[in-house]
C-alpha positions as CSV (number, residue, x, y, z in Angstrom):
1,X,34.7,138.7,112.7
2,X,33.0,136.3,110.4
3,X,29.2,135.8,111.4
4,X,29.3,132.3,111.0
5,X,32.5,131.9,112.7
6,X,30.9,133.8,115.6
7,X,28.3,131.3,116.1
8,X,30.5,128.9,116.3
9,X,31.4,128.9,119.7
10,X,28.0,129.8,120.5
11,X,26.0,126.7,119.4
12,X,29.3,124.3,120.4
13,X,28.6,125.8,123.9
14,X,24.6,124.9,124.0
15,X,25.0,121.4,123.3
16,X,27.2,118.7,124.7
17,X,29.2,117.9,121.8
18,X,30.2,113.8,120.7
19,X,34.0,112.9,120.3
20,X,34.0,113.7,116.6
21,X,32.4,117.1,117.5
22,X,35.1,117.5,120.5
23,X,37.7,116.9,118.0
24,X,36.6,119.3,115.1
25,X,35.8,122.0,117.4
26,X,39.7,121.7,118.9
27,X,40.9,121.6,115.3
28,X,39.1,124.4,114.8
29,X,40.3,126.6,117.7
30,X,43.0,128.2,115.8
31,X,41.4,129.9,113.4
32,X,39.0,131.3,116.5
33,X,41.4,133.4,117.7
34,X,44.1,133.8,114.8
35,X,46.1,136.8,116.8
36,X,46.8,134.6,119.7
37,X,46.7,130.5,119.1
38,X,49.2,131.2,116.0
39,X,51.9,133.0,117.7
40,X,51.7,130.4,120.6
41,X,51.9,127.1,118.3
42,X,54.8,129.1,117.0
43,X,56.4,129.1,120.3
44,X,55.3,125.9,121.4
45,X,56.9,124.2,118.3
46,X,60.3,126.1,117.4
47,X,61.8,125.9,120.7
48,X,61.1,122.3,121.1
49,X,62.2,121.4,117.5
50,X,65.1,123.0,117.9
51,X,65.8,121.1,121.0
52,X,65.5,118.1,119.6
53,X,67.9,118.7,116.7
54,X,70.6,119.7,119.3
55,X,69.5,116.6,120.7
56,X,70.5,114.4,117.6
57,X,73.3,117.0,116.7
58,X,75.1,116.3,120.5
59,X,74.3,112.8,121.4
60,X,74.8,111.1,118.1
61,X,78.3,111.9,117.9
62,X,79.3,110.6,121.5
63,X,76.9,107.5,120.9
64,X,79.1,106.7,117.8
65,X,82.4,107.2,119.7
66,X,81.1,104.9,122.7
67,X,80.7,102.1,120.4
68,X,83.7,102.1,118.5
69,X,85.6,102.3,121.7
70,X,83.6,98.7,122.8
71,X,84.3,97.4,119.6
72,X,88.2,98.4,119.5
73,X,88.5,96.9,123.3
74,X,87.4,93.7,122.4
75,X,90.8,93.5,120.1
76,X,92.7,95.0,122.6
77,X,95.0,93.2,125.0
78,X,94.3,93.6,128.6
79,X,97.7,93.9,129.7
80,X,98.4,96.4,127.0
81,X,98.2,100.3,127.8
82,X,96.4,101.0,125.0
83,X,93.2,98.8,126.3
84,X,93.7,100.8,129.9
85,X,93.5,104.1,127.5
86,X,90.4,102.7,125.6
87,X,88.8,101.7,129.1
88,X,89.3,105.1,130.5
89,X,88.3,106.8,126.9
90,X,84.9,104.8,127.0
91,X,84.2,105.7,131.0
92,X,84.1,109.8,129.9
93,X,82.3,109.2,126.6
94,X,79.9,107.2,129.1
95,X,79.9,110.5,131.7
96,X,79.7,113.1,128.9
97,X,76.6,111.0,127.5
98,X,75.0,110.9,130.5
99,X,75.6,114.7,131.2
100,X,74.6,115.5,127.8
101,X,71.6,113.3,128.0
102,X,70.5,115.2,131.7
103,X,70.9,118.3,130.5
104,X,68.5,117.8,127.5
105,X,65.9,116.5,130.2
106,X,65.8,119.2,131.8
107,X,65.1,121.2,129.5
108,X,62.7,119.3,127.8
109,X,60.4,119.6,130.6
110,X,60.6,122.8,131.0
111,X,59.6,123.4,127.6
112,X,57.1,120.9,128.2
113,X,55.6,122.7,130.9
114,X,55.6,125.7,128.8
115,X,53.8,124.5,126.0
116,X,51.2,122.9,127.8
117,X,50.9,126.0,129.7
118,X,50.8,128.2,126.6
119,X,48.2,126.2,124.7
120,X,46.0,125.4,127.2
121,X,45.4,129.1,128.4
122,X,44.9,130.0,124.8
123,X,42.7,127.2,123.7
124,X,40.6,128.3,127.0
125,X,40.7,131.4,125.5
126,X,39.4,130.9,122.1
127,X,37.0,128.1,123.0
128,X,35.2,130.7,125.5
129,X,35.2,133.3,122.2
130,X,36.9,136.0,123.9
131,X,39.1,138.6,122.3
132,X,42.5,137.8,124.2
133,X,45.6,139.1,123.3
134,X,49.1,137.7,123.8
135,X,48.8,140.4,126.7
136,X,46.4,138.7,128.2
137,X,47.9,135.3,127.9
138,X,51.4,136.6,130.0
139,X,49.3,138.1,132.0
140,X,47.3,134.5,133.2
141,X,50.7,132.5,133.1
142,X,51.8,134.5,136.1
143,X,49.5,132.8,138.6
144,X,49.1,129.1,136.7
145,X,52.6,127.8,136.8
146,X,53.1,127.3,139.7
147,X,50.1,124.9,140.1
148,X,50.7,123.1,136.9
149,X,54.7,122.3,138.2
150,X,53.2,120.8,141.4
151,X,50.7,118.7,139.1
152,X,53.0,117.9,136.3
153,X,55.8,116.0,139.1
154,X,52.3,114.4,140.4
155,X,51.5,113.0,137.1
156,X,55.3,112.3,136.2
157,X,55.9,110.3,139.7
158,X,52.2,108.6,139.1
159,X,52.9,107.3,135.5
160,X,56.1,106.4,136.6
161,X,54.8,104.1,139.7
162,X,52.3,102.9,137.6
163,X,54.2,101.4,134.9
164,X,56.9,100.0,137.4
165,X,54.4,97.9,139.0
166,X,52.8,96.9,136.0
167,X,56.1,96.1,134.0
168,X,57.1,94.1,137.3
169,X,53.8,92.1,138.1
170,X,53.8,91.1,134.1
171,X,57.8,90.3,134.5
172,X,56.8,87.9,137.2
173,X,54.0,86.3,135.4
174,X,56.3,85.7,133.0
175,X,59.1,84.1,134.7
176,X,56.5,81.7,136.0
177,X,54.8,80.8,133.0
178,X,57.4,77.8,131.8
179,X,56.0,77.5,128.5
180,X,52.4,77.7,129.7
181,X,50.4,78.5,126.7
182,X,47.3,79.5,129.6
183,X,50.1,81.4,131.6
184,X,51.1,83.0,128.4
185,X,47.6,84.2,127.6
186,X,46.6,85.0,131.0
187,X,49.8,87.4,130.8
188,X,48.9,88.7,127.3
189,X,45.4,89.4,128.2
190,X,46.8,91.5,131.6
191,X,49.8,93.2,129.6
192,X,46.4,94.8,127.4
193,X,44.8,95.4,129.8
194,X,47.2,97.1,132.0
195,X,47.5,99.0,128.6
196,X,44.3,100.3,128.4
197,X,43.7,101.3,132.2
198,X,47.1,103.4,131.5
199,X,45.5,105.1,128.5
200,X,42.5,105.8,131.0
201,X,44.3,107.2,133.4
202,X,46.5,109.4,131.6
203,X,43.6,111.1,129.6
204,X,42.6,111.9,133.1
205,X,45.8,112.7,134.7
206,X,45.8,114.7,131.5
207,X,42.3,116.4,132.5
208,X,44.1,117.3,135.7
209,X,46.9,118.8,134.0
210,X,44.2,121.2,132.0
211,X,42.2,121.7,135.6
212,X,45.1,123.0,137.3
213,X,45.8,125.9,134.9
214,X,42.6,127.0,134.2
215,X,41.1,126.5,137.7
216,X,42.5,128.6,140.9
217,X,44.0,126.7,144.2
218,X,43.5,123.9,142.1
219,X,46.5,121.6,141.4
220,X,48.7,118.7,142.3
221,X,46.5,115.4,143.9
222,X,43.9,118.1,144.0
223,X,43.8,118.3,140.7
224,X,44.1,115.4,139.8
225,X,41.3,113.8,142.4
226,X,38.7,116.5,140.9
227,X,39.4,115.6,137.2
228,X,38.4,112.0,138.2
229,X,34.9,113.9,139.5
230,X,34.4,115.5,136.4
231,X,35.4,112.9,134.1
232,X,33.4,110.1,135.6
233,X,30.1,111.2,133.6
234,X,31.9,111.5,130.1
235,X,34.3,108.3,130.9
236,X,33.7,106.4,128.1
237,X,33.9,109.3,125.8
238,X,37.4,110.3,127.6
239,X,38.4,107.4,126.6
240,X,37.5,106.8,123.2
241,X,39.1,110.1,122.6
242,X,42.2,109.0,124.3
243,X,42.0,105.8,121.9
244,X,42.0,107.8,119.1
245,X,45.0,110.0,120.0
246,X,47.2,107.4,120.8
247,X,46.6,105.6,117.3
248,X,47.2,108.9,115.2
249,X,50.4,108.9,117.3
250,X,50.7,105.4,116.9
251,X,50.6,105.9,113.4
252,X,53.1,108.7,113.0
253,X,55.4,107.6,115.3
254,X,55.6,104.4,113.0
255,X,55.6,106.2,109.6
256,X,58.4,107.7,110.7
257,X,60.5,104.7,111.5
258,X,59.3,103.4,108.0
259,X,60.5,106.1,106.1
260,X,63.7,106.7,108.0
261,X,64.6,103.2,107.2
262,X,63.4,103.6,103.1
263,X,64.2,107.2,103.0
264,X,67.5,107.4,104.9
265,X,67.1,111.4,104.8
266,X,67.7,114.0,108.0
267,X,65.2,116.0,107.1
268,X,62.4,113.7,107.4
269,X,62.7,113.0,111.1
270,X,62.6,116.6,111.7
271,X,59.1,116.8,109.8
272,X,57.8,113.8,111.6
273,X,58.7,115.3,115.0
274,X,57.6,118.9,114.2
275,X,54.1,116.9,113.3
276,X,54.1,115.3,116.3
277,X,54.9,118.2,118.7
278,X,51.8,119.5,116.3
279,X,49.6,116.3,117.7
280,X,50.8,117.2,121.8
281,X,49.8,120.7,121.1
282,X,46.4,119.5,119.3
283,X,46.1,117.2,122.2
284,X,45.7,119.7,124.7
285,X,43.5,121.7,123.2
286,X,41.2,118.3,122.9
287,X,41.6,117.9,126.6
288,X,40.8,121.3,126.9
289,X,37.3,121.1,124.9
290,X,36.8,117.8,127.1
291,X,37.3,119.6,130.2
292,X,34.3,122.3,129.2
293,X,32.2,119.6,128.1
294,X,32.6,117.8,131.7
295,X,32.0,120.5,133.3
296,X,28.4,121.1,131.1
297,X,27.4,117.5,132.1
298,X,27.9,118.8,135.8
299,X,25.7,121.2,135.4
300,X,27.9,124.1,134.2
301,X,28.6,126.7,131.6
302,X,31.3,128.9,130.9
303,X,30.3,132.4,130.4
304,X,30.7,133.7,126.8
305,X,31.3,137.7,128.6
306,X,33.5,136.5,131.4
307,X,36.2,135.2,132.9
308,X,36.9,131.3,131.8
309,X,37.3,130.3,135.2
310,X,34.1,131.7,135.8
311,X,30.7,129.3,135.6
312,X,27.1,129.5,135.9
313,X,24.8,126.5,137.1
314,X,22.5,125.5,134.7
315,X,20.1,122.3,135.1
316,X,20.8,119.3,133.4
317,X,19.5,115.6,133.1
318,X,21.9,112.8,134.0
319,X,23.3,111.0,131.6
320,X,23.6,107.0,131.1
321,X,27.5,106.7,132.6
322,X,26.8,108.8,135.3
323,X,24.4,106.6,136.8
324,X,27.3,103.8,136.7
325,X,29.5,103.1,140.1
């Protein structure tokens, strides 16, 4: 191993590290632990790309068929059989669609799961400078799973809830505004904000995610409730990194619908999309790095030599936003 590269992991450990530093040292996690992050990006990305295409290749057809059937009832006559045929031609393409579309959830968040699984585990890994090999990896994902199901429905019902009863209380805002320009603003200014506390919560909901894998009898509320704890001292810095995820996604997501509309080419949108399965992936292993840095302001370290759930307690002065409520 490369001396240089070795002390790495080293110095990154001794020192809490700023969001830039949190960033570079995740985009540098790969090439840690070559043997093991590159066969698990691999798996992480192909399986989901693929699914995707099958996506495009089995929805798109039946989406085209369901609209042409709207548009030829329109001309039909109602008392006609052929608008009786065209009715009952447009209810299956509406069942198959839906079938199609349920299946392909499913199995998106499976793979989900996986990945975040996968790449967490092995980030842990190669952040803590250990020699693991794919070996090691199956033999971890035996005993996280489990947890990270319980904690992934927790965070799926929880985003879900949240943006429900934000989407609603804006919606009624909004129906009482009547051309209020200070009913208009007061909504805007709620509709960011609401925004923003999302993005805050996720990044932690998202710490939860990490804590649940990585930390034994750890998971679901549990989880969730102790990533709160450990994020409270870093908060700001949680969130800045949060900020600056969502506006490289932001960004690419947007590219994408640029150049699909100047470009008109397939094989674009299955770049953009393997790029931003890429930024997931690289997320993770941000949130992963941010999870070892939380637990250093709490007066933690991960021991180079031993297990990565395993800490020491080291003393530590507090830092400015843990002293705010």
């Amino acid at each position: 191993m490369d001396r240089s590269m070795s002390k790495g992991p080293s110095c990154a450990m001794d020192a809490q590290l700023g969001v830039a530093d949190i960033l570079k040292q995740a985009l540098c996690l790969p090439f840690k632990n070559k043997k093991l992050m590159l066969p698990v990006l691999l798996v992480s990305i192909l399986p989901s790309s693929l699914l995707s295409m099958g996506h495009y290749v089995s929805m798109y057809p039946l989406l085209v068929s369901f609209i042409i059937k709207l548009y030829l009832l329109k001309k039909e006559d109602p008392s006609t059989p052929q608008f009786f045929d065209t009715v009952i031609g447009i209810k299956a393409d509406a069942e198959d669609f839906l079938h199609v579309y349920k299946f392909f959830v499913v199995i998106s968040y499976v793979l989900n799961l996986l990945s975040t699984l996968l790449v967490v585990l092995a980030s842990a890994m190669a952040y803590s400078a250990k020699e693991s090999a794919v070996d090691d990896l199956l033999a971890r994902i035996k005993g996280a799973w489990k947890g990270l199901l319980v904690t992934r429905i927790y965070f799926t019902l929880l985003c879900i809830g949240y943006t429900v009863l934000s989407v609603s209380l804006i919606a009624v805002l909004m129906l009482n505004a009547e051309g209020s320009r200070a009913w208009i603003a007061m909504t805007t200014v709620l509709g960011i904000s609401a925004r923003l506390l999302y993005v805050y919560l996720a990044m932690v909901w998202t710490v939860g995610l990490v804590i649940s894998v990585l930390e034994d009898g750890s998971c679901g509320l549990e989880a969730l409730s102790r990533a709160g704890e450990i994020v409270k001292a870093r908060r700001r810095q949680g969130f800045a990194i949060a900020i600056i995820l969502l506006l490289v996604d932001g960004v690419l997501t947007g590219g994408y619908g640029f150049g699909v509309n100047k470009a008109h080419h397939p094989r674009m949108g299955l770049i953009v999309i393997n790029v931003v399965l890429l930024l997931k992936m690289f997320s993770l292993m941000v949130y992963t790095v941010f999870y070892y840095e939380c637990k250093k302001s709490h007066g933690s370290k991960v021991e180079m030599a031993g297990d990565l759930h395993k800490y020491t307690r080291v003393k530590t002065s507090p830092s400015v936003d843990e002293a705010l409520p």
